[in-house]
Steps between C-alpha positions, in 0.01 A plus 500: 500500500809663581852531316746187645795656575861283419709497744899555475610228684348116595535250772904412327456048583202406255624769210856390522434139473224574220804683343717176523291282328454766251823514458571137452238472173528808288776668638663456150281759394536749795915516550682769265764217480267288340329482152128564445377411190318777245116503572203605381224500764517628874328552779513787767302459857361809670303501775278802690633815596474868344832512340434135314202530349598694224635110376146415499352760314742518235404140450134586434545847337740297201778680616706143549388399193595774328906485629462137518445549119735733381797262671351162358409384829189399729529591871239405728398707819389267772311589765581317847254555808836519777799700471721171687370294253556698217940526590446164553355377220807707290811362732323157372536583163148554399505826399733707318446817693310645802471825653631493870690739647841501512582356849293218433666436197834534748386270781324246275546426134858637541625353783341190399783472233287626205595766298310797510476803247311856665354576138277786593459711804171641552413666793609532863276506850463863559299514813306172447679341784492631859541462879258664734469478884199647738726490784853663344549837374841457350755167395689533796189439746479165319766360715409178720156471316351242319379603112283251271597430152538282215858343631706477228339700255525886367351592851815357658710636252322832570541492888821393440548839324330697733662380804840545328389870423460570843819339613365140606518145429249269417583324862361829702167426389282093523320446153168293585441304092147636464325434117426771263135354518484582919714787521208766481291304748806445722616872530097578589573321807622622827847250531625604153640844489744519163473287204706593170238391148459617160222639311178430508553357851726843627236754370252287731754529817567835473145580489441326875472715738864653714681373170815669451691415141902538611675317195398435170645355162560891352806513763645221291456569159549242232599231765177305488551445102219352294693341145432253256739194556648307194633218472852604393632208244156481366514852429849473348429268284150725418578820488179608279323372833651798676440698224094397526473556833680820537301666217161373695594605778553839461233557222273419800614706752505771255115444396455417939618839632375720199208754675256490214214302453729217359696437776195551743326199345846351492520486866137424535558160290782444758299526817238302308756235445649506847109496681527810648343864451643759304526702778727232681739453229550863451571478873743203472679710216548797677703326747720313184725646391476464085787568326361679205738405242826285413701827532370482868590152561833486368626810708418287803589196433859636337516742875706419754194550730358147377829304572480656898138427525612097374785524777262563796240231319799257504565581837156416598486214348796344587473621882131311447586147387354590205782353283495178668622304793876481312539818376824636708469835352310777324710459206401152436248641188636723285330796359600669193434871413686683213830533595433398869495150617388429830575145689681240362574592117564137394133430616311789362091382506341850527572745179342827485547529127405856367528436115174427421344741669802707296370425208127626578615829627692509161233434302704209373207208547 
C-alpha cells in the first residue's frame, strides 16, 4: 500500500459550503470573538502521509498520554481514511484539530468563516512533488501543450509555480483533470506527454522511459506546508491543549529522526502503521522536509519568507475560485503572522501562532 498524499488545495464548491454549515453550528467555538468554554477532552484527526504519522505513533508509544497527563487533559488522535474528509470533518466541528497543510486550512476551514490557529509546523514538500514531460526539455517548451494533473490540488499549485518561474501563465499551457490513481498509467501512454504528481506516484513517472524531471517542490521551499490546524477559540480557552500537543509533537520527531537503533524502530512502527515498507517511508521522508526542532519551526514561521510564500498561495487561490463564487478579492480572509497581517485584518481566520512552539524550543512545556 502506498503513502496517500494530501493535497494543498480541493475542488473550492463542496468544502466551502461544508464550511458554512460548519459555521452555522459550532462556530461559537471556532471565532476568536467568541467564547469557548474550558475543556477537558479533545480530539485531533490525522490522516496518511509521512510527515503525520508521527500523531499516530505517539498515540501508541504513550507519548499522548504522557503530555495529556502532565496538563490534566485527554486528547484523542483519530485516525481518518481521506485527507477531504478529515478538514471536513474539523470545519464541522468534530474535531478539535487536524493536520492539513496550510493552504487548505486557507481555502477551506478559513475561508469558510472558522477560525483557524497554525499550532505546529512540521515539515515542507522538498522534492515530493514534481512535473515531468517525455516530450519537453525545459518550462518554456511547455507552451501550447496539454499537461495532466490533479486540477486544483498541490500539482496545480506546483505548475502554477513552475510556469511562473519560467515567465508564463497558467493560460499558456491546457490542464487535462487526470486522478492521482491514473496518472502513472496515463503518462505510460503515447497521448500524455507531461503530468505534474507527488510521491509515490512521481518516483514511478520518472522512472518511464524518455522521462525528464524539470520542476520539483525543492524550487519552492516551505510553500507546500504540512501544520497541525487548531481550532483557535478552543485553544484559547485551552491553552494546556497547546501545551500537550506541542510537547508530543516534538518529543516524537526528536525520537523519529534520531539514527540509532531507537529511532530506526521508530520509523519502522511508522511505516508499519501507515502499510507501507520501511524502505518506502524512509523514501517518503527524504523528500519531507522535517523540521528537527521548535527552534527550526519558529525561525520560519516568524521569516518574512513564510508571509511571501502565503501571498502567492493567496493569489492562487483567489485567481482559482477557491474562496468562493462572492469573494471580490484576495483579501477577503485574513491571515495573521506576528506582526504581519495579510487580507482583511478585521476578518483574520488563519493565525500562524509561534508561541507554543516558543515555549518547546524554550524548554518552557
Amino acid at each position: 500500500m502506498k503513502l496517500s498524499k494530501r493535497s494543498l488545495f480541493l475542488a473550492a464548491t463542496a468544502s466551502l459550503l461544508l464550511a458554512s454549515c460548519g459555521s452555522s453550528n459550532e462556530q461559537s467555538d471556532g471565532a476568536s470573538g467568541a467564547s469557548a468554554a474550558p475543556r477537558t477532552e479533545f480530539s485531533i484527526g490525522w490522516s496518511i502521509y509521512a510527515g503525520w504519522v508521527p500523531w499516530e505513533y505517539a498515540e501508541q508509544a504513550g507519548i499522548v498520554k504522557k503530555w495529556s497527563d502532565k496538563y490534566g487533559i485527554k486528547i484523542d488522535v483519530v485516525q481518518i481514511n481521506d485527507y477531504v474528509e478529515s478538514i471536513n470533518q474539523y470545519t464541522a466541528g468534530k474535531l478539535d484539530g487536524v493536520t492539513a497543510t496550510t493552504g487548505d486550512g486557507l481555502t477551506i476551514p478559513s475561508a469558510g468563516g472558522k477560525d483557524t490557529t497554525v499550532l505546529i509546523a512540521g515539515d515542507y514538500s522538498n522534492g515530493n512533488d514534481g512535473l515531468v514531460s517525455k516530450s519537453a526539455t525545459s518550462l518554456a517548451a511547455l507552451k501550447g501543450q496539454s499537461i495532466n494533473l490533479v486540477e486544483l490540488s498541490v500539482s496545480h499549485y506546483l505548475l502554477a509555480r513552475a510556469l511562473d518561474s519560467a515567465g508564463m501563465k497558467l493560460s499558456d499551457v491546457k490542464t487535462i483533470n487526470t486522478s492521482d490513481a491514473d496518472i502513472v498509467a496515463a503518462f505510460a501512454t503515447r497521448d500524455v506527454k507531461t503530468v505534474v504528481t507527488w510521491n509515490p506516484q512521481l518516483s514511478e513517472v520518472k522512472g518511464q522511459a524518455g522521462a525528464k524531471l524539470l520542476f520539483d517542490s525543492s524550487k519552492i521551499p516551505g510553500e507546500v506546508l504540512d501544520a497541525l490546524l487548531v481550532d483557535s477559540a478552543t485553544l484559547k480557552a485551552n491553552p494546556n491543549l497547546g501545551k500537550a500537543l506541542a510537547g508530543i509533537w516534538y518529543e516524537t520527531v526528536s525520537l523519529m529522526l534520531r539514527q540509532d537503533a531507537q529511532g530506526k524502530a521508530a520509523r519502522a512502527m511508522m511505516a508499519k502503521l501507515t502499510g507501507t515498507t520501511s524502505e518506502s517511508f524512509e523514501s517518503q521522508l527524504a523528500t519531507t522536509a522535517m523540521y528537527p526542532t521548535a527552534k527550526d519551526a519558529v525561525a520560519y514561521v516568524t521569516s518574512p519568507d513564510i508571509i511571501a510564500a502565503h501571498e502567492r498561495i493567496r493569489g492562487f487561490s483567489f485567481d482559482q475560485g477557491l474562496f468562493g463564487p462572492n469573494s471580490k478579492s484576495k483579501d477577503m480572509v485574513g491571515i495573521q503572522f506576528e506582526g504581519k497581517t495579510l487580507g482583511d485584518p478585521k476578518n483574520v481566520k488563519l493565525r500562524f501562532d509561534p508561541s507554543f512552539m516558543r515555549m518547546a524550543a524554550d524548554g518552557k512545556l
